[in-house]
Structure formats: structure tokens, C-alpha cells
C-alpha positions in Angstrom: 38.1 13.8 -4.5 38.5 17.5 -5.1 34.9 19.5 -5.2 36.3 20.9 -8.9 36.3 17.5 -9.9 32.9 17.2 -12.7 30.1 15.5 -10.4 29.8 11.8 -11.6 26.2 11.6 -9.6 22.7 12.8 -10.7 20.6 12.5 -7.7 17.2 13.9 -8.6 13.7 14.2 -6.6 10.2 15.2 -7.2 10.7 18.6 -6.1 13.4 21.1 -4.8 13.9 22.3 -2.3 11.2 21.8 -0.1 11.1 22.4 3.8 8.9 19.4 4.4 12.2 17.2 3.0 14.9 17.9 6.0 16.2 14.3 5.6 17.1 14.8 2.3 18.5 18.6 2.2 20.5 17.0 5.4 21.4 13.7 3.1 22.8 16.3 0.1 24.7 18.2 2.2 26.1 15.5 4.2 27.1 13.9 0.8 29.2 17.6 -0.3 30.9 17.6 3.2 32.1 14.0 2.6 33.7 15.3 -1.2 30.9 13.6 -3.3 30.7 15.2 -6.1 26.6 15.3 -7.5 24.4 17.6 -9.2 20.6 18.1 -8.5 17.9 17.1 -10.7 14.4 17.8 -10.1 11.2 17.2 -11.4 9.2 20.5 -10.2 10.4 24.0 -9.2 9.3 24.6 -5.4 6.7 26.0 -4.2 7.9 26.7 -0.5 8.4 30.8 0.2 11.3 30.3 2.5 14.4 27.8 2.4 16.9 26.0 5.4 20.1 26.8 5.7 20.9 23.8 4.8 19.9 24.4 1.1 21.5 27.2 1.0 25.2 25.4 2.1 24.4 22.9 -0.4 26.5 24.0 -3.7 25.4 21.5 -6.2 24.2 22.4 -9.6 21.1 22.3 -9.7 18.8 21.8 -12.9 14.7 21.4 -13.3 13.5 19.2 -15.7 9.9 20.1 -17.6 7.0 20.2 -15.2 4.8 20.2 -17.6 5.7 19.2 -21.0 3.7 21.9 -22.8 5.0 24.3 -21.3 8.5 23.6 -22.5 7.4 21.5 -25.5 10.8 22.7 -27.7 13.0 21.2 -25.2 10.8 17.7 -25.2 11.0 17.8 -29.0 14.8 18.2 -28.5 14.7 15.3 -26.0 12.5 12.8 -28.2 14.7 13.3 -31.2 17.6 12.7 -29.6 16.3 9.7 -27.7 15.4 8.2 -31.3 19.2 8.6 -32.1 20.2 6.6 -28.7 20.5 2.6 -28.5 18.7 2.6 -25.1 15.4 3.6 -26.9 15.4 -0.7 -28.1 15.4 -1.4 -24.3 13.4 1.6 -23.2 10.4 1.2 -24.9 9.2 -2.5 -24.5 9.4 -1.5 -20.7 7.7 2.4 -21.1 4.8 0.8 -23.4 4.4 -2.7 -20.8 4.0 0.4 -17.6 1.9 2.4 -20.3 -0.6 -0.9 -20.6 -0.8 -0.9 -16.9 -0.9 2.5 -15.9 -2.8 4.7 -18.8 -2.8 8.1 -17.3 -1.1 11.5 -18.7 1.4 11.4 -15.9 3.3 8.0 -17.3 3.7 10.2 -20.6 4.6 13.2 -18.5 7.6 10.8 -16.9 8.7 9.4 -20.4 9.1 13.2 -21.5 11.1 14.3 -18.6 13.3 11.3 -19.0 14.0 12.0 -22.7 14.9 15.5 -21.6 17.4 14.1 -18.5 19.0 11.5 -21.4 20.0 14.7 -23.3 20.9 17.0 -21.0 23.0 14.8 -18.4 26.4 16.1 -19.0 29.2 13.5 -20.6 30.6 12.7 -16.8 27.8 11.3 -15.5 28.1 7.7 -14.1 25.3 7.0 -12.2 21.9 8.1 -11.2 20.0 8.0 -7.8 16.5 9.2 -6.9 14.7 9.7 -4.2 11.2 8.3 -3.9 10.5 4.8 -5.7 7.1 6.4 -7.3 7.3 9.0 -10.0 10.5 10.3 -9.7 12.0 6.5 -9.8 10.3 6.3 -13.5 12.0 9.1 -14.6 15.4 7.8 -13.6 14.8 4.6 -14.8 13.9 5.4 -18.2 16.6 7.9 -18.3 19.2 5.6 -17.3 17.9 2.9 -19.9 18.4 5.6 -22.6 22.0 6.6 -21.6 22.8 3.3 -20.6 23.7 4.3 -17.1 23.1 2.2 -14.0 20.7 4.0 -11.1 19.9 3.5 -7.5 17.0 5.0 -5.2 16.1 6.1 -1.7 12.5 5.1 -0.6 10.7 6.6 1.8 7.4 6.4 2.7 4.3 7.1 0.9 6.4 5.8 -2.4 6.7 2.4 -0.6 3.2 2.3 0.1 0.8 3.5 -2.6 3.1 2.4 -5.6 1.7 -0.8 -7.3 3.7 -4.5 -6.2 4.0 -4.7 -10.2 5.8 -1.3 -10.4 8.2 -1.8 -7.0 9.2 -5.1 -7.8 10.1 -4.0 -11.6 11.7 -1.0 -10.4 13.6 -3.5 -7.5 14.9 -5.6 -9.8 16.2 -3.0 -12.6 18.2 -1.0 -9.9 21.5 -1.5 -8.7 21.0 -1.2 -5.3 18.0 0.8 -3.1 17.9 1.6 0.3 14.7 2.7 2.6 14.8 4.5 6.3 12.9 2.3 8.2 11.9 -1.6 9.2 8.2 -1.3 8.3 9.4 -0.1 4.7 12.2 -2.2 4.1 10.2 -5.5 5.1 8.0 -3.9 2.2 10.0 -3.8 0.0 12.5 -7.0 0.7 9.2 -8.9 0.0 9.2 -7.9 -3.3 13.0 -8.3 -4.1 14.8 -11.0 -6.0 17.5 -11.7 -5.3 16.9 -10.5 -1.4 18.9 -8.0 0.4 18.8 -6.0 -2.6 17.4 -2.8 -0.8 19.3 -2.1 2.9 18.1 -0.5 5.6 19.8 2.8 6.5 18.2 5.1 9.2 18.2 8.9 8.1 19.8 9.8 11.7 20.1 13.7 12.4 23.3 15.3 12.4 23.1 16.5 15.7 26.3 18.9 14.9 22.8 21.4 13.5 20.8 21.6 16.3 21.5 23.6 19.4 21.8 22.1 22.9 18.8 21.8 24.5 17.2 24.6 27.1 16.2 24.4 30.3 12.3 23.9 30.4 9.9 25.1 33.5 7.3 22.8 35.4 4.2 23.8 33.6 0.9 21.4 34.9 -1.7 23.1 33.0 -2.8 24.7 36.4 -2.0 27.9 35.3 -4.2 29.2 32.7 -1.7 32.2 32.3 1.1 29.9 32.1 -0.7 26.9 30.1 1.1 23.9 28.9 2.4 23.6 25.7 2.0 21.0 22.8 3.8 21.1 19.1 3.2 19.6 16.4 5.2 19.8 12.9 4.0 18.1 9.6 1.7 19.0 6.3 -1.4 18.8 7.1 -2.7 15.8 5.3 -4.8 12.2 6.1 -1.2 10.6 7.4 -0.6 12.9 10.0 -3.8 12.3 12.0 -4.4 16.0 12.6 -7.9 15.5 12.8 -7.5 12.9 15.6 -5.1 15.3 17.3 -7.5 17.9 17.7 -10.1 15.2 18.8 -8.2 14.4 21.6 -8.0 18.0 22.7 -11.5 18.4 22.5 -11.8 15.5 25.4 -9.2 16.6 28.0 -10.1 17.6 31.1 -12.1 21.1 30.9 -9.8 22.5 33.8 -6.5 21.6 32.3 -4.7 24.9 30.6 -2.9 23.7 27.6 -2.2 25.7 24.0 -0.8 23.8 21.0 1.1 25.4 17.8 1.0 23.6 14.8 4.2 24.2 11.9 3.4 23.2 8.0 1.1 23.9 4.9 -0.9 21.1 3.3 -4.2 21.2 1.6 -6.3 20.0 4.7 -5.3 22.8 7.0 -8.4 25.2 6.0 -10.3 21.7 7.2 -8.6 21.7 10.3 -9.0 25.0 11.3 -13.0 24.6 10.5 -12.7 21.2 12.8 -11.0 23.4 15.8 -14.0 26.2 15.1 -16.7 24.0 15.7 -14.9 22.3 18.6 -14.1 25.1 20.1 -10.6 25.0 20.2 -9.9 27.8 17.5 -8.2 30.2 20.4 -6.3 27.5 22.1 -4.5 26.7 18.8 -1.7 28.7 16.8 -1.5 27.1 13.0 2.0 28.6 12.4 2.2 27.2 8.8 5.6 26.3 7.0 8.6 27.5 8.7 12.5 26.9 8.2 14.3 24.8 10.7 15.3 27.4 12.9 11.9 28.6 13.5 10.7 24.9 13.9 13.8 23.9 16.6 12.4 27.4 18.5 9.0 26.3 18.6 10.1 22.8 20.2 12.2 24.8 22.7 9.6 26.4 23.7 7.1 23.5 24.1 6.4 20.9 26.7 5.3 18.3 24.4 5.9 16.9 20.7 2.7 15.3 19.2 2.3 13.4 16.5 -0.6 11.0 15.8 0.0 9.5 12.3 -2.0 6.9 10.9 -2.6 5.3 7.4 -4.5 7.3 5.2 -7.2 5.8 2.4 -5.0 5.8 -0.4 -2.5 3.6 1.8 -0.4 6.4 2.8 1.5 6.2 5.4 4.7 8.0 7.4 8.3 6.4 8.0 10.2 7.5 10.5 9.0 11.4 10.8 12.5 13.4 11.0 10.9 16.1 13.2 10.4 13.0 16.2 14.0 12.8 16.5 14.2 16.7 16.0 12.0 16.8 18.8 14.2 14.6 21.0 17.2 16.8 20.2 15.4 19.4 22.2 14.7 16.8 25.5 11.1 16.7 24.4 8.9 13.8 25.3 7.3 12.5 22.5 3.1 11.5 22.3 2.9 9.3 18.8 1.3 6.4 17.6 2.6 3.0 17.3 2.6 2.9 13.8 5.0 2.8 10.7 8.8 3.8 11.8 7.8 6.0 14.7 8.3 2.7 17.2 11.6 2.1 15.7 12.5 5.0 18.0 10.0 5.5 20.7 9.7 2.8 23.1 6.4 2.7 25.2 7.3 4.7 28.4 11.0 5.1 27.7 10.9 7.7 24.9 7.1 8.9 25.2 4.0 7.6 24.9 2.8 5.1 22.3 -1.2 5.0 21.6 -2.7 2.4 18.6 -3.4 4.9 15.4 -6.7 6.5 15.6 -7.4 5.9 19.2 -8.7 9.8 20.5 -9.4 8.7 23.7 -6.3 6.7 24.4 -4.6 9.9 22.7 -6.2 12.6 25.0 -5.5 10.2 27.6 -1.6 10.3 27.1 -1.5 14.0 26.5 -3.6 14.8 29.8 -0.9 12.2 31.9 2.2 13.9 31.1 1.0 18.0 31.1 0.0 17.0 34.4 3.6 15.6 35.4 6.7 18.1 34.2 8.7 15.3 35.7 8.0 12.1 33.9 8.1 14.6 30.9 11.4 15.2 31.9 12.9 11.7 32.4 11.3 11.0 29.2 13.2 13.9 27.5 16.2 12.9 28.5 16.0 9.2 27.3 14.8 10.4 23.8 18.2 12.9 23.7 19.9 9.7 24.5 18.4 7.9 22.2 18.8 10.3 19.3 22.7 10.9 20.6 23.8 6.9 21.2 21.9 5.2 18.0 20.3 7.8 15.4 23.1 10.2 14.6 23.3 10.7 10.7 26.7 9.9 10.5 26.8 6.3 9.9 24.2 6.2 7.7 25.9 9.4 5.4 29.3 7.2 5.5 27.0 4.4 4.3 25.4 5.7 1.2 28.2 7.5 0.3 30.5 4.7 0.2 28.0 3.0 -2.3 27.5 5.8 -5.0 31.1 6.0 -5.0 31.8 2.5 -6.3 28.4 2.7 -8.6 30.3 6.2 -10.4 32.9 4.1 -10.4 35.8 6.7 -8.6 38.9 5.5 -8.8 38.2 3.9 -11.5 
């Protein structure tokens, strides 16, 4: 297909672009170098200062949709009106007003608004619609495609899979033509919940490794050296999932003489939390909070580490990671990798082959992982190197791009 061909796709998004969503900038522009031809709709304008380079290759149109409907209340009339003139409004609203029984918040009218001003605005070549994130975003699109009649697909993740009600997934399931999800934990999730089964596939994210430089050469740091300490990363908003606060726990218990310094990367609203928990454990000048970089900045900081962190665990509301891109990021810089055996993360790292594996929430057995290998550059190293292999022999994006590609091409229907 040529790229001056109309796009046939709408894939939209909560929000865009956003450096915390690698695996879906790398998904978009994976999509363009394969000659699918989309546009970008999304539901809020970013809030992120800087940008990848990867948004910036991507040449989609893009287009926002009302983030809040006051504030662009002409263009919701416009969208209202028109979805009174549409067929899809008899199918639409007995399924808006069932979800509006069960869910009576502002939001569920903020969704129906957006989707009356998507039904309008989609341009006449539209076929199909896909989404990614099975929660809010997913209403939109639905109701949307009900009112233009179009059929729609989505891309679950994580916290979507898990906080969103059984009654909302299963709906949501059933009306879409196909989903797919990025790891075990969240497609056994959601396969529960689908009739017929094998309705939603399992397709890993992958990196495409053709982004990231080779890996450096890294010296033999033991934390004996307090002018040469060793040194952990971590990379991820700083919110319940992560297990920040369990992170800096552990720090607080390793052994007084070992030298170590750790730099987090990413925003998130418990960060000024954090940085009061490193205060009064007095860890604030062993710690560098970087905030929100762009990959580059992020794939310098690993380079220049010993070891990738990162303790995730459930959060109250239910929330919980997938397969964190940044753990394979890590491993295409040779870096052993201490995580928790939780969600997707032991979907790639195996206990002792990749890293080190400790249950969710367990501090000591944390610290304990952490103080093993800054004391040993050279199991750090043989672990390295079996997470680059890893990453190289079974989680390249490639497969995975070909894959979803494939399918929005027969749901637009090209060639038809």
C-alpha cells in the first residue's frame, strides 16, 4: 500500500504521546514502516515536556478528541446532533444507558461525548478502529464504532485488564472483533472472560532491537570503592505498582559498608513521597530522582549502571504491571535484572538465568538480591549476557508487528 493511500485505521489511546508508552510509539511506528496506513486519535493532549524520536518518525495524523466536554461544548453539540441523525444511535444507546446503570459517574458521560465527536469527525475512509487500553479509551471506541457502524479491535495492557469490572471486559470482549494483550498473566485474564475462547491472542510487545545501540563494555564495581560505588537503575512512574517504596526499603537494609548509588528515571504523583521516604531513611544523597527522560537519556543511564531494578507489585486498586518494556530495555544493554516474580516480568526473567526473582513485597529477600550481585561483577555479567540473549533469540518486536499488522489489514478490509 502506498503511504498517500487515505488511512483506513483509527487507532486511538488515552493520551499522546507520552514517554511512559514506548511499546506503543514503537507499535505505531512499526505499523508506518510496514505501509499501514492509520491516523491517531486521542483522548487527552500530553502532558510530557519532552518527546522520543520515535514520535517524532511517526507521520500519522494526529487528532485530539474533547478532554473535557465543556471546554469544547460546540463541537459536542455538533457531535450529539449528528449522532441523533445516525442509525447506530438504536444500538448505541440501550448499551451506553445498561453501562450508565452500572457505572454512574461523570466520566461514562465524558466517554459517550468524545465518542459522538469521533462518529462525526472520522473521515469517510475509515474501516476500522483499534484502541489501546480495554478501560476508558475502549468505551470510546466502542460507542463510536456502534454509531458509524464500523467494527473495532483493542490492545490491552495492564492496569486496563485489571481494575476494569468482569461485566465491562467481558461486554467489551464479546462486541470486538478481535483483541490481543502482551502477556500470559493478562491474556489468561481476559480468555476467562471470552466467549467464544481464543478471541483475544497473545502477542509479546518485543523491542525492535534495530533502536538501541550495542551494548558497552561495563567495569567490575563491588561496592568496595566508595569513590567508585555501584550502581542501580530504575525506570518507571512512580506509583503503588512499581514498589518504589519497597525499593528504597531494601536499600535502607544493605550492608552499611557496601558503596552503592541508584538513579531513578520517571514523574508520577508519589515521587515527592518517595523522596520524603529516602529523607527519613537516610538515603536522600545516595539517590539521584532523574524524573522523565526520552529514550536516549534512559538507554544512557542503563549503560552506565550495574544493575536494573524493578520491584513491582499489585497496588490496592488491583493494579498491576505487564511485561515492563524498560526490563527488556535493560537487557539490551547486558544488564542483570533484580524484579519480582509477579505479573509478565517472569515471562522473561528466569530465576538465576536472567536476574534475580524475589516474591512482591519481600524488602529483605530484595536487599538480599541487590547486596549478592553488587558484590559479584561476574555473575552480573553472565547474567547480562543471558538477558541480551534472551531479548535477541525470543522478544524481538518483529514477529509480533508482522502479527497485528496482518490483522488490521483484513479488519480495513485492503484489498478489498
Amino acid at each position: 500500500m502506498s503511504r498517500s493511500a487515505p488511512p483506513r485505521i483509527a487507532i486511538a489511546m488515552k493520551g499522546y504521546p507520552r514517554l511512559s508508552e514506548t511499546f506503543i510509539a514503537q507499535e505505531l511506528l512499526g505499523l508506518q514502516q510496514r505501509d499501514v496506513a492509520f491516523e491517531i486519535w486521542s483522548l487527552r493532549h500530553p502532558t510530557d515536556a519532552d518527546r522520543h524520536l520515535m514520535h517524532k518518525q511517526i507521520t500519522a495524523p494526529l487528532r485530539y478528541l474533547p478532554e473535557y466536554l465543556h471546554d469544547e461544548w460546540a463541537r459536542v453539540a455538533r457531535g450529539i446532533l449528528a449522532a441523533l441523525l445516525r442509525r447506530g444511535l438504536v444500538r448505541l444507546l440501550p448499551v451506553f444507558l445498561r453501562d450508565l446503570a452500572r457505572d454512574r459517574t461523570r466520566n461514562r458521560w465524558r466517554r459517550f461525548g468524545q465518542a459522538c465527536v469521533m462518529a462525526r469527525e472520522l473521515p469517510a475512509d475509515i474501516r476500522h478502529l483499534h484502541v489501546h487500553y480495554l478501560h476508558t479509551p475502549a468505551s470510546v471506541i466502542r460507542y463510536a464504532a456502534m454509531l458509524r457502524g464500523l467494527s473495532w479491535s483493542f490492545s490491552a495492557h495492564a492496569k486496563d485488564i485489571w481494575t476494569t469490572p468482569d461485566w465491562e471486559k467481558r461486554e467489551k470482549i464479546a462486541d470486538a472483533a478481535w483483541g490481543v494483550t502482551c502477556t500470559q498473566d493478562g491474556h489468561g485474564e481476559l480468555e476467562r472472560l471470552s466467549d467464544p475462547p481464543g478471541k483475544v491472542a497473545l502477542v509479546y510487545h518485543g523491542l525492535e532491537l534495530t533502536r538501541f545501540p550495542a551494548p558497552v563494555a561495563r567495569s567490575l564495581r563491588d561496592g568496595s570503592d566508595a569513590a567508585d560505588p555501584v550502581r542501580f537503575v530504575t525506570v518507571g512512574r512512580a506509583v503503588a505498582k512499581k514498589g518504589f517504596d519497597d525499593l528504597l526499603n531494601a536499600l535502607a537494609r544493605l550492608p552499611r559498608l557496601l558503596q552503592w548509588r541508584l538513579t531513578h528515571i520517571g514523574g508520577g504523583e508519589m515521587l515527592k513521597a518517595l523522596k520524603q521516604q529516602a529523607q527519613a531513611l537516610g538515603l536522600a544523597d545516595r539517590i539521584v530522582w532523574a524524573g522523565p527522560k526520552a529514550q536516549g537519556e534512559v538507554i544512557a543511564a542503563l549503560q552506565e549502571a550495574d544493575i536494573f531494578v524493578l520491584p513491582s507489585k499489585q497496588a490496592g486498586d488491583g493494579d498491576r504491571d505487564g511485561l515492563p518494556n524498560v526490563v527488556m530495555e535493560a537487557a539490551s544493554q547486558k544488564l542483570p535484572i533484580v524484579a519480582t516474580d509477579f505479573a509478565g516480568i517472569p515471562e522473561f526473567v528466569r530465576p538465576g538465568v536472567e536476574g534475580l526473582l524475589v516474591p512482591p513485597g519481600d524488602v529483605d529477600g530484595l536487599a538480599m538480591a541487590l547486596a549478592e550481585l553488587a558484590g559479584s561483577p561476574e555473575k552480573r555479567a553472565v547474567l547480562g549476557e543471558a538477558a541480551f540473549l534472551r531479548l535477541t533469540t525470543s522478544f524481538s518486536a518483529a514477529a509480533g508487528l508482522d502479527r497485528i499488522a496482518g490483522m488490521l489489514r483484513a479488519s480495513s478490509g485492503e484489498g478489498a
